[in-house]
Structure formats: C-alpha cells, structure tokens
matplotlib code that plots the C-alpha trace (Angstrom):
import matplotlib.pyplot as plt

x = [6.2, 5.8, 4.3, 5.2, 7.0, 4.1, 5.0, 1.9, -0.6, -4.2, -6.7, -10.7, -13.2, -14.4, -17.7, -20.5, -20.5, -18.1, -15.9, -17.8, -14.1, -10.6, -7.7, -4.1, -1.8, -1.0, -5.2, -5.4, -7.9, -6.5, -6.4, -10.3, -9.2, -8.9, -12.7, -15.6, -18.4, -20.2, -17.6, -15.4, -11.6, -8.7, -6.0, -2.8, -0.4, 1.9, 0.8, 0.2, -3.6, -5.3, -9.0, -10.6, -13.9, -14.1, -14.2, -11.0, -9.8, -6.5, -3.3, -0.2, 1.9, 0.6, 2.8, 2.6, 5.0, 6.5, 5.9, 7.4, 5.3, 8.3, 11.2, 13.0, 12.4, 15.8, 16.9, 16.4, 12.7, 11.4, 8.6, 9.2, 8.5, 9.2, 11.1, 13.3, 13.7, 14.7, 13.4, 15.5, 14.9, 14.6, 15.9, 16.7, 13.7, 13.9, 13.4, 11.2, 11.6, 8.5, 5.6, 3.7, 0.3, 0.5, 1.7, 4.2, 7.5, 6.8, 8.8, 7.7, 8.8, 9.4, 9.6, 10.6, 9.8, 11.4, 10.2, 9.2, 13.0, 13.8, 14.9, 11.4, 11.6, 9.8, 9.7, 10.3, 9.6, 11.5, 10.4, 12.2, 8.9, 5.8, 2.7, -0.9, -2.6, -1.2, -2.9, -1.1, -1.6, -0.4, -1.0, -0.3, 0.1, 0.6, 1.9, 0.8, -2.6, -2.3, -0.1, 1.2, 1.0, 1.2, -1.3, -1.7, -0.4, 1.5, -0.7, -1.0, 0.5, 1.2, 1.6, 1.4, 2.8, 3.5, 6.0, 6.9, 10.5, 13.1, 14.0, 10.8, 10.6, 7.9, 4.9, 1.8, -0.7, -0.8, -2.7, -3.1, -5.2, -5.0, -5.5, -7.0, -5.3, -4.7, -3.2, -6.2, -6.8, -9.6, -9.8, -8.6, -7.1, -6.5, -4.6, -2.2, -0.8, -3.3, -5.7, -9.2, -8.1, -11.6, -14.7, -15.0, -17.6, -17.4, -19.3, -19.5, -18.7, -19.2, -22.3, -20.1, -17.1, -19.2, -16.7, -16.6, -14.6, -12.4, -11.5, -8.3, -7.6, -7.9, -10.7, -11.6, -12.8, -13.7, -15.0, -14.6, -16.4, -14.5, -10.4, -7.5, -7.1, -4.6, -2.8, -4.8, -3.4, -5.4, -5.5, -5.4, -5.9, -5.4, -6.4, -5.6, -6.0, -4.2, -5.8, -4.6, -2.8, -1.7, -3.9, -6.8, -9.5, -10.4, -9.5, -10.6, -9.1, -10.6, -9.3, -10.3, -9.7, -10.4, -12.2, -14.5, -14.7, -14.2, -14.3, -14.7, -14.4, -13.5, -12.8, -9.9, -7.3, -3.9, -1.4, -1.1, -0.3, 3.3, 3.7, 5.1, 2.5, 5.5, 4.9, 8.1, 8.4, 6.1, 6.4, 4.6, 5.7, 4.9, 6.3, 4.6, 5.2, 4.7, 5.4, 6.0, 7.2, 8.2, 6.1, 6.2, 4.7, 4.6, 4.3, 3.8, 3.1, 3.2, 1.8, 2.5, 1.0, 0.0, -3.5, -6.3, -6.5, -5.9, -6.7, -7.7, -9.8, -12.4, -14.3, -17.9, -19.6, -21.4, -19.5, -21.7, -19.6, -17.7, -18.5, -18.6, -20.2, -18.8, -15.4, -14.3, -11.2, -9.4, -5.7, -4.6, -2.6, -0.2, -0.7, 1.9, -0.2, -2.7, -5.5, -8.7, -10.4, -7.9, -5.3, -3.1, -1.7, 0.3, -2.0, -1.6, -2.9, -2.3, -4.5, -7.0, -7.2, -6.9, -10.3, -11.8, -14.1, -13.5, -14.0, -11.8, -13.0, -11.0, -10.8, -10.4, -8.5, -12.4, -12.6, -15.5, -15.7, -15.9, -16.7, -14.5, -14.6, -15.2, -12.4, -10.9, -7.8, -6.0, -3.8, 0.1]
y = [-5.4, -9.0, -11.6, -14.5, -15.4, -14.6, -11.0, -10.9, -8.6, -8.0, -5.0, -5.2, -2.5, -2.0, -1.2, -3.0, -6.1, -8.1, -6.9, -7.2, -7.6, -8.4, -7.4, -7.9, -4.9, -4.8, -4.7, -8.0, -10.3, -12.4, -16.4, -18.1, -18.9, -15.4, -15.0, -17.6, -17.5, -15.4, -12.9, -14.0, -13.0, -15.8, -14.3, -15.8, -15.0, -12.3, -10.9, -7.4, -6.7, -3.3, -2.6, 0.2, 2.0, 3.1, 6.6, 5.5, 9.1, 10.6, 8.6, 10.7, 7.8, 3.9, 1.8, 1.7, 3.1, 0.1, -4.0, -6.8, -9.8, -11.1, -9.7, -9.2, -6.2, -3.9, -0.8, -1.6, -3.0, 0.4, 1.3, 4.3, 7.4, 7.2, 10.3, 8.5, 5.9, 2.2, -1.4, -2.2, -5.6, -5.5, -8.8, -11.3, -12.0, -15.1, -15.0, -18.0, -18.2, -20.3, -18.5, -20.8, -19.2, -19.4, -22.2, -20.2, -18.8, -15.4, -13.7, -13.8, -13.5, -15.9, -14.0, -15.8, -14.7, -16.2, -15.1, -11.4, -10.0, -8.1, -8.0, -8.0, -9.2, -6.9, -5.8, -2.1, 0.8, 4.1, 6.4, 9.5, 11.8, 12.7, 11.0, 12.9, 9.3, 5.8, 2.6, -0.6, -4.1, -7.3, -11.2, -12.8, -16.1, -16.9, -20.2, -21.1, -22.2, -18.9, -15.9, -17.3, -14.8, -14.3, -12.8, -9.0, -6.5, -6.9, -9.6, -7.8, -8.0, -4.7, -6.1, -2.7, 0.6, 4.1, 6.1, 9.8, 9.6, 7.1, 5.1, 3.6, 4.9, 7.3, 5.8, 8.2, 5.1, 1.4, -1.7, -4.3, -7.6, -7.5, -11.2, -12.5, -14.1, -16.9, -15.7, -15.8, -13.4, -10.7, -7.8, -5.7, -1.9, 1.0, 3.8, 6.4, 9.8, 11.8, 9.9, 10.0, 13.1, 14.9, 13.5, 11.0, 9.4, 5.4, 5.6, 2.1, -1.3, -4.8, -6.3, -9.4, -7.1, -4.4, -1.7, 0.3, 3.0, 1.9, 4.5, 6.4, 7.0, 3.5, 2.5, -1.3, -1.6, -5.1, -7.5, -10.5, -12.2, -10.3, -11.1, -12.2, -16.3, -18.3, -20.5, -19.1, -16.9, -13.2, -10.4, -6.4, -3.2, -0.2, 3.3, 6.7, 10.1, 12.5, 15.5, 18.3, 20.1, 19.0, 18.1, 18.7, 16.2, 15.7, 12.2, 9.0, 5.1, 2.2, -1.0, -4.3, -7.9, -10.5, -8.1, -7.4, -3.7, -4.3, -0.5, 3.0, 6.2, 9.3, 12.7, 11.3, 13.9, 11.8, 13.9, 16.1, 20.0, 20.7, 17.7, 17.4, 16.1, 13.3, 10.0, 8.2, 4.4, 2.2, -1.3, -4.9, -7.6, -8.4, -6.6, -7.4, -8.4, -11.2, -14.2, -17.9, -19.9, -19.7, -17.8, -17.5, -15.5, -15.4, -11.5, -11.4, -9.2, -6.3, -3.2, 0.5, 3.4, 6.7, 6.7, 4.5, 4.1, 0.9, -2.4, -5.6, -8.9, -10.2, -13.5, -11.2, -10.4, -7.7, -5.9, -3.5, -1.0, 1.5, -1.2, -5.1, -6.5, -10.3, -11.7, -11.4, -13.1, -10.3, -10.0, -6.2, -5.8, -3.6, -1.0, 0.2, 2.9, 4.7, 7.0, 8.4, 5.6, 3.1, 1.0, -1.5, -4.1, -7.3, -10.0, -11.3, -14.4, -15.2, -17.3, -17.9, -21.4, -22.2, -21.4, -19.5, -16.9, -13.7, -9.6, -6.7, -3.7, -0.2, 2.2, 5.8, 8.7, 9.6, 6.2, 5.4, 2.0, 1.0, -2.2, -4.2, -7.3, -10.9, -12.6, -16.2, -17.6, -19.7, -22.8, -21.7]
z = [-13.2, -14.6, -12.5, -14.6, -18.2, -20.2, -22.0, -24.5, -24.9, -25.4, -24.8, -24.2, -23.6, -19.9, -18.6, -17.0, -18.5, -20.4, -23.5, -26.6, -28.4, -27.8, -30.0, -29.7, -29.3, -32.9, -34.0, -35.2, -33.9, -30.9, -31.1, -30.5, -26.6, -25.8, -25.2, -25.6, -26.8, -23.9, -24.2, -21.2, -21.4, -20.5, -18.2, -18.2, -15.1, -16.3, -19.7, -20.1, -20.7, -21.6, -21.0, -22.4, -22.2, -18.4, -16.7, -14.7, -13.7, -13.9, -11.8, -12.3, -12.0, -13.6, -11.3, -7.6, -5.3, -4.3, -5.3, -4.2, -6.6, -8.5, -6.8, -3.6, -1.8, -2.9, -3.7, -7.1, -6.9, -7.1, -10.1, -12.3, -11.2, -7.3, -5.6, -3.9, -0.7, -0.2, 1.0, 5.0, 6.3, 9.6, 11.7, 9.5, 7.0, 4.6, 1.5, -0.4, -3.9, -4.6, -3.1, -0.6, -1.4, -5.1, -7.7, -9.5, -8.3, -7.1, -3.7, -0.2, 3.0, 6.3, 9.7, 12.8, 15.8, 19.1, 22.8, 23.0, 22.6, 19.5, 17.0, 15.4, 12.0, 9.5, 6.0, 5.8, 3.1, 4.1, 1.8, 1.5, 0.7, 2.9, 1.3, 2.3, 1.2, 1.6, -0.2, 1.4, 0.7, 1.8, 2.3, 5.8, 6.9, 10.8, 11.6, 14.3, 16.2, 18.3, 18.6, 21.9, 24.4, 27.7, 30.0, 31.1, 28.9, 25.9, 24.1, 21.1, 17.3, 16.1, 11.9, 10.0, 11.3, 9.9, 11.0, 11.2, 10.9, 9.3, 12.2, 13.2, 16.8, 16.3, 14.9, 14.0, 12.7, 13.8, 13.0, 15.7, 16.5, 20.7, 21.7, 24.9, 28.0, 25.9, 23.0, 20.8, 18.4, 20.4, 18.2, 15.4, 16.7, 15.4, 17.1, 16.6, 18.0, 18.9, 17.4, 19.2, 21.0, 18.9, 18.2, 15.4, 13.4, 12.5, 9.2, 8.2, 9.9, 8.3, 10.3, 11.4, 12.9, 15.1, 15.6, 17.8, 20.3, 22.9, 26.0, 25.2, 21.7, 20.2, 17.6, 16.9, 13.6, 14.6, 17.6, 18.3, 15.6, 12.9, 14.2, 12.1, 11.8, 12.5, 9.9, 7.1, 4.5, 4.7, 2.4, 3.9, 2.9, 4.3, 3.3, 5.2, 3.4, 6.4, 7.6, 5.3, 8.1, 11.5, 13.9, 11.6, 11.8, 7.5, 7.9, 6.2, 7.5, 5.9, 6.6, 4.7, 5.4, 2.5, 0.5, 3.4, 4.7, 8.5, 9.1, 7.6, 9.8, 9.2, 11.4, 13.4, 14.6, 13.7, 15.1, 17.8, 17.8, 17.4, 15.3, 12.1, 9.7, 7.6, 7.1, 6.2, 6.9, 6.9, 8.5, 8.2, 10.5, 13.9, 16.5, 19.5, 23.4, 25.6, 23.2, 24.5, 21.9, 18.5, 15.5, 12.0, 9.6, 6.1, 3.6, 0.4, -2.5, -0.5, -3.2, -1.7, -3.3, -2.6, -4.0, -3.9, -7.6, -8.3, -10.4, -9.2, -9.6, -7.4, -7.5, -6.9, -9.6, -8.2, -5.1, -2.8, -2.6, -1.2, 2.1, 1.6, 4.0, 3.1, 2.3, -0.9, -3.4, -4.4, -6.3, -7.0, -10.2, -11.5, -13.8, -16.4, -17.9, -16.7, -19.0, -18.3, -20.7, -20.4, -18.4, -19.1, -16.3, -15.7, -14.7, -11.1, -11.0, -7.1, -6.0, -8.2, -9.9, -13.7, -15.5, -12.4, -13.2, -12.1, -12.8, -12.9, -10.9, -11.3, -8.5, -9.2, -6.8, -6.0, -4.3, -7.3, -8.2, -12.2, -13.5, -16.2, -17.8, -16.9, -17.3, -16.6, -16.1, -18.4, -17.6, -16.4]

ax = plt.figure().add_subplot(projection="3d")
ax.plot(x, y, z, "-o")
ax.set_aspect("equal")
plt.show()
C-alpha cells in the first residue's frame, strides 16, 4: 500500500552494511542521487524499494493484515490475502486528511473524549479468524497536559485491547497506563483473563522502566520513570504469541514504546480453563473511567499483522537487540513481497526529516533481527 505519489522502483542488496549497488527494477543503473558516494540509498516517501541479500525467513503473506497509512479504515482497506473481517468505528472518530505527525497527507484519527460516559471513541479491527500471534502498531498523541482523572478507582486508560469475541465485552489482553490521584500518567499494565493465575518469568525490562508484578493478575512492564507522555506523539508495539492451547502457559508479550523494549516476559497463563482460546477484535482508543474534562487523542498508521516479521527503519545504527534499552525512531513499512533473500516495500517516510539518515532492519517469524542498508531520505 502506497504512502505517497511516488510509484518508482529500486532494489539493493541487504546485509550488514550498506548496499554496494542499486539497480532499478528493469536492471539498469539508477540516476547518481540514488546512492552517494559512501554507498547510502535516498528514500523517497512512497516508492516501492526491494533489498536483497538477507536471510529474511519465510512470511506466507507480504502485506500486513490490516493498514491504515494512506487510507481510511474500511471494509475495503484490507491487504491481500486476509480471510476475512472489517474496520467498526466505534463513537464517532474523525478523520484528518493531513496527518498532524507527518508533512504529507496521510490518514489519522481524532478521538474525543467528554466526562467518563461512553461512548468511548475507538478504532476497531474485528477480524473474523483466530490469530495464535498478533504484531500491533500504532502512533498516539494525547492532547492534553494530563489524562484528567479523578481520584480512587478508575484512573486508568485502557488504549489497546483484545477481545475474545466480536462485540468487545469480553477482553482476554489489555494494555493500560494507570495514573495517580491526579491524573498523571503512573504506570504502564498489563493484564488479562487469567493472566497471572501461574507463575511467570519477566525476562527482560528496560533499566529506566523496572517492571515488575503487581498483586492479582496484573504485570507492569514499566514504573514510574518509564509512563506514556502527554502531548507528545509515541510509537507502540505489541507482541503476543498465545499459549498453544488454553490455559497453557507457552506465552511470549513484548511491549515497546519508541523503539525502547519496556518489557519482555513470557509463561503467562492468558486464559482461563473452559475458555475458548479466539482472539477476534482488537481495539485502540481510550476507554477509560473517571475523566473531568475534555480529551483528545490522536491514531495513526495503525499496521496489524499476525507475525512479527516485519520491515522497518530506525534512526540507530546499531540496535541491541531482541531488548533496547533506549528510545529509538522507528517507522514500520509495508511489504508487498516477501522471499527468503529478498523483500520489497513502500517506503514510509513518517516522521523522519528530508536527508535524515537512517537503516532498515528486517525482522523474521523467529523474532531474529537482520540488518539492511543505510538509507536516507530524499526531498518530498
């Protein structure tokens, strides 16, 4: 799916440094500002770029299961290959034609949010088949200096949930940042059905976010150094690769924020005996309790998949990984094809600047991390 105007083509090898040579799709040598003289590739927003060279793995299908980057979220905003399922507004989402994080018209959506009464507004994905793995990620922007809350219970914002059945009111997996008596934000949460209920094993927490267990079956992946901001746009991720039969406990969650792996654990028991192990509809928007005033948030380029294989660029030239310890510039693509040695993509610029330097990084099933080209983008 296009991200801009530009349709063109080029293709570079991938590997551990930069691409020794870039051809256009036809074989023929690309113009002179397609690399310089150290080897570095120009992006432009929206062209279709192939890089070759890499172990990438095997991804049955290129494209994601669902993308919002240049168009609304609709029935007919769905990439090839999905089995079926829709995009449901819930409330009464705008829709901003010129993307407020990026220079370029791209789609994103305004959520209002008045009191604590719903409707909650929220962008929804009901998809009609049961995923084992879910990739999801998404930019948010909260206007507003803080979440105003209330005190007692309630002061919460649960922005990403995954539901077991199409109508949202049972929810298996949640995301929340709780907030404080005064409507700062205190934490980040996980929690879900069942989730907690055997013992689990944190296996990696960024040094600045010190997560941790919380009594009943909530896990913070973060404290109160490491909690979403207000009025700032932030990037998250979210990996879960269910337990392979109900109530099992072969679980992986990884959540990032800004590049930055806030928390990795695994073991978690999800669901509960005697439930049925579907994950249908996933949800990102507030919906929360004990507001006082007004709230807006902003979502955009929302990318849905059910693998962790993906593409994207970075502004780190040498990521520690699988756990980042720092905050980290990141923009995933979309791939249109999808080989063992090579991929090709739309470029994404987001919200990287003209002539930025930057490096594409591959992510195979396995969760293995291969190194592309450096790249940098072009004027729009």
């Amino acid at each position: 799916m296009a991200c801009g105007n530009d349709s063109s083509k080029t293709e570079t090898d991938a590997g551990v440094g930069p691409a020794d040579a870039v051809a256009s799709a036809d074989g023929s040598e690309t113009d002179a500002d397609s690399t310089d003289a150290g080897g570095i590739l120009t992006l432009h927003n929206g062209e279709s770029v192939t890089i070759k060279g890499g172990d990438f793995g095997a991804k049955e299908t290129a494209a994601p299961l669902a993308v919002t980057y240049d168009s609304p979220a609709s029935d007919d905003n769905w990439s090839t290959g999905v089995l079926g399922g829709h995009w449901e507004l819930r409330g009464e989402p705008i829709l901003i034609e010129q993307d407020p994080r990026t220079d370029y018209p791209q789609s994103a959506y305004k959520m209002s949010y008045d009191a604590y009464y719903p409707p909650y507004d929220a962008l929804c994905l009901n998809h009609m088949v049961p995923e084992d793995k879910l990739y999801i990620s998404f930019w948010m922007y909260r206007d507003h200096d803080t979440l105003a809350m209330t005190t007692g219970s309630g002061n919460n914002s649960k922005f990403l949930r995954i539901y077991t059945d199409a109508e949202g009111q049972s929810g298996n997996l949640v995301v929340t940042f709780v907030c404080d008596d005064n409507g700062d934000p205190a934490n980040l949460s996980v929690t879900g059905d069942g989730l907690g209920t055997h013992p689990y094993s944190i296996d990696y927490s960024a040094p600045t976010c010190d997560a941790g267990y919380y009594s009943g079956d909530w896990f913070h992946p973060s404290s109160t150094t490491c909690v979403p901001k207000m009025q700032a746009w932030e990037h998250y991720e979210f990996y879960v690769d269910y337990p392979t039969q109900v109530a099992g406990t072969d679980t992986q969650v990884i959540l990032w924020k800004d590049g930055m792996t806030v928390a990795r654990a695994s073991g978690m028991t999800i669901n509960e005996e005697g439930q049925v192990n579907d994950r249908r509809l996933i949800r990102i928007g507030q919906v929360s309790g004990g507001r006082t005033l007004h709230y807006d948030e902003y979502i955009d380029e929302v990318y849905i998949d059910n693998t962790q294989a993906r593409v994207f660029i970075a502004d780190e030239a040498n990521l520690q990984w699988p756990d980042s310890p720092d905050e980290i510039h990141t923009e995933i693509q979309v791939a249109t094809d999808w080989r063992p040695t090579s991929i090709t993509f739309t470029v994404n610029q987001g919200s990287f600047a003209d002539g930025q330097q930057a490096y594409v990084y591959v992510v195979t099933s396995d969760g293995e991390l291969v190194p592309g080209p450096v790249v940098q983008f072009g004027s729009r």
